[in-house]
N, C-alpha and C positions, 0 to 999 in steps of 0.2 A: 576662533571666536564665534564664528557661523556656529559649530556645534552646541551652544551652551544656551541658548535659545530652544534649539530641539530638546536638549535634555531636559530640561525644565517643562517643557510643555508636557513631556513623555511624566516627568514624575508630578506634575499637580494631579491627576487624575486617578494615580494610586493614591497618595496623600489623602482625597477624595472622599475615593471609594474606601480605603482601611477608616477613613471617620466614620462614615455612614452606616460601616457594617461593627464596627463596636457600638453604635448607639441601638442600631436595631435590629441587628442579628437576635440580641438574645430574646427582642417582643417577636420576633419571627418565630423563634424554635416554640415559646409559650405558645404562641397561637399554634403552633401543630400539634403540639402536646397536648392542648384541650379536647383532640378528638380522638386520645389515645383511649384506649378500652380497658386496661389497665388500672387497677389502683395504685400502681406505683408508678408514680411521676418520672421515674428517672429506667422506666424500663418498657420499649414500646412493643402493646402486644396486638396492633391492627385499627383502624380508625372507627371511630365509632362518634357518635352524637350522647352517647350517656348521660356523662356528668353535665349537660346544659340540660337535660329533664331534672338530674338530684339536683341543682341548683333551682331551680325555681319552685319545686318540694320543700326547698330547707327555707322556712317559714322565720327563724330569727337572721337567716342573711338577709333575705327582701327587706325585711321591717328595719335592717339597718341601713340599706342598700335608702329606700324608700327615705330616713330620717334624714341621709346624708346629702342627697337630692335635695330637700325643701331647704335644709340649711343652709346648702353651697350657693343656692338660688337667689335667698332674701338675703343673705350674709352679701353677696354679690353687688345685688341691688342698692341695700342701704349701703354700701363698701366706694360705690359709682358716686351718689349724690355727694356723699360727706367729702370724696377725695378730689372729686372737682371741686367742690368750693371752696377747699384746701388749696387746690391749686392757686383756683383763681384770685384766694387772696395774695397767695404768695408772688404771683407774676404783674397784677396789675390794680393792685389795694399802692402799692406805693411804701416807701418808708415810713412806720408805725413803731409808736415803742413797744415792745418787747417782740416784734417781729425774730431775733434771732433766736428766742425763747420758744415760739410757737413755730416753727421753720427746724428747732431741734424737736422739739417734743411730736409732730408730723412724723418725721425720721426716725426717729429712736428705733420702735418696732422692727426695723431694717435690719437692724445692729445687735437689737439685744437676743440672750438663746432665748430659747424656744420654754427651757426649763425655768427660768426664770419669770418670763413673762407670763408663763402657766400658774405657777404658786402666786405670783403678785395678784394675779385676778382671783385665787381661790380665796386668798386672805381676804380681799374684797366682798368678792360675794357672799363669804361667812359674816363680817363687819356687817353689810347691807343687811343680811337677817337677822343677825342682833338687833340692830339699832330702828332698822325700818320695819321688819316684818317679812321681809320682800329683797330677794325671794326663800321662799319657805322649806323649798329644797332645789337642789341643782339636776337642768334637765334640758331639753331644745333651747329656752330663750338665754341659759346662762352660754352653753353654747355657741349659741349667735351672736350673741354680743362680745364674747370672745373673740371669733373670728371676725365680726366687724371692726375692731378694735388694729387687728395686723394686717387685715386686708385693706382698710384705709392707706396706710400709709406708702403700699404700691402704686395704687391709685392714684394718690397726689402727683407720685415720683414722673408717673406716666404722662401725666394730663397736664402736669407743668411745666416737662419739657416740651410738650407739644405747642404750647401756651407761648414760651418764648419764642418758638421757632415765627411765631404769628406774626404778619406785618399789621403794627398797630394803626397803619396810617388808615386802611379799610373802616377801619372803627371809627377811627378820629373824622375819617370824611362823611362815615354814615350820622355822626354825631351832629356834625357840621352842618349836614341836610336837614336836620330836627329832628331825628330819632332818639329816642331817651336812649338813657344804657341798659334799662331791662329789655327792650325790642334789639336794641343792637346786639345785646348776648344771646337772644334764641333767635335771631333772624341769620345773623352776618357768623356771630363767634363758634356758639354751637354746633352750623352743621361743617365747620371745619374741623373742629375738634374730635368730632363724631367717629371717624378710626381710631384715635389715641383712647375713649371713652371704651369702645367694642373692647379693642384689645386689654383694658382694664379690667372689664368687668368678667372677660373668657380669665385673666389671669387671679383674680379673686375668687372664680369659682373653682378654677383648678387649685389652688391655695388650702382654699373651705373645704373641697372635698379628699387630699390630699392629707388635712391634717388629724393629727397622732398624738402629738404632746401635750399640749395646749389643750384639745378634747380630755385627754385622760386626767386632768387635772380637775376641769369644771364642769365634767356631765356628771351623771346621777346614775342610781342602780336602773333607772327606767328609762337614758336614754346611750343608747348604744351605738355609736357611729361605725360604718363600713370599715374605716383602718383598724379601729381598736376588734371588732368583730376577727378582722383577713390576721391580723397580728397576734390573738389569741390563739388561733388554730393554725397558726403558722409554728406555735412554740408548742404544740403538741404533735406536729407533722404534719407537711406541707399534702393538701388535700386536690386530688385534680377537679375539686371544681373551684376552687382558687383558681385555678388555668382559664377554666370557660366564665367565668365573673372577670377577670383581667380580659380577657379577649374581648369582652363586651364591654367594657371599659374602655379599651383603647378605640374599637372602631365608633363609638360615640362619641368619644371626645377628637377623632381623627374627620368624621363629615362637623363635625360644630364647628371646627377650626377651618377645614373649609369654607364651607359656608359664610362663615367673618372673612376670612381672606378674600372670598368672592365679593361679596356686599363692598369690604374699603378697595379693593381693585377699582369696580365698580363706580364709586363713588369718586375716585382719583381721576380716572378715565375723563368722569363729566366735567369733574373740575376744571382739566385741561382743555377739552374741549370748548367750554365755555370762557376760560383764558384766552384762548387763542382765535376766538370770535369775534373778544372784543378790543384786541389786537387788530385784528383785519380788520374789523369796523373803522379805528381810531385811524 
């Protein structure tokens, strides 16, 4: 019996490490292959910096590079405000009539493809310029509002469960002190929420900049997002500077994510520490 404790211990570690290295082996071998000299991807002829000078020469990847950026950004942002107040009706508005109606329609996005949610918005925005004028052709803001539209509904999922986790009594006693409820929500609510909010809004941007199907249905000849860009030259042969664009993709989106981890580490640390002061205080 003594031995089945060792064996175990011996096999979490492989278990482990075979995860780790199916997830990131193959961003590993990309990243070496970006400094291959080589125009052929799949054949290494000595290291070189090359393809990160053609990449930043090739004037329609940056302006895509560039489009997908400002969209993942403000699709991000307005994705935060609408999906917290999503939230916050949903945890602490109370029972409402049609709550299970607005509580499905939040979620839907979750559930539904990707293909469908794309044409249901293109019919939209064609309706919309019939009828309104607006918009007069599709391009960044149909975009945007695309991806605000799914990237919402993360957001809520996030910032709701955080929401429950909350002890409402904080609230109720700051209430109880005379605090209205809009100072109790950016006083008390907010900077607790403020990890579930970060991690939202990294996961909307990752989301926004990530998406493929949904873009290719509501951009326009004049706006052209990074996946549909890496996707079209990926079905005419995969290009090594696709390797040094992905390599710089991953190590930007590897320090952001740092960076938020550090920040809510950060912020958890104080938390407890200032729990635990006024513990010893009491």
């Amino acid at each position: 019996m003594n031995g089945i404790p060792v064996s175990r211990s011996r096999l979490r570690p492989l278990i482990l490490l075979l995860g780790f290295g199916f997830l990131y082996l193959p961003m590993l071998l990309l990243i070496i292959y970006s400094f291959n000299s080589s125009r052929l991807v799949t054949v290494w002829a000595g290291w070189s910096t090359r393809w990160y000078g053609e990449l930043l020469r090739d004037q329609m990847m940056m302006q895509a590079v560039g489009l997908s950026l400002t969209i993942a950004f403000f699709a991000a942002t307005a994705a935060v405000v609408l999906g917290t107040v999503a939230g916050f009706v949903l945890t602490r508005i109370g029972r409402f009539k049609g709550e299970s109606g607005f509580a499905f329609m939040i979620t839907a996005p979750l559930v539904m493809p990707e293909v469908i949610t794309g044409l249901s918005l293109l019919l939209l925005f064609v309706a919309m310029g019939d009828w309104l004028g607006w918009p007069s052709q599709r391009g960044m803001s149909t975009i945007w509002i695309a991806h605000v539209t799914f990237c919402t509904a993360y957001v809520a999922v996030v910032v709701s469960s955080r929401l429950r986790e909350l002890d409402k009594s904080v609230e109720e006693a700051a209430m109880d002190l005379g605090a209205r409820p809009l100072k109790v929500f950016f006083v008390i609510t907010l900077p607790i929420i403020a990890p579930a909010i970060i991690a939202g809004w990294l996961l909307a941007f990752t989301l926004s900049l990530d998406d493929l199907v949904i873009a290719s249905f509501v951009s326009g000849p004049n706006a052209t997002t990074l996946p549909m860009v890496v996707f079209s030259s990926v079905r005419l042969g995969v290009s090594p500077k696709i390797n040094a664009l992905a390599t710089i993709i991953i190590l930007i989106v590897s320090l952001v994510t740092f960076i938020g981890w550090w920040l809510m580490a950060r912020a958890e640390r104080r938390r407890a520490q200032e729990a635990a002061a006024v513990r010893a205080g009491g």
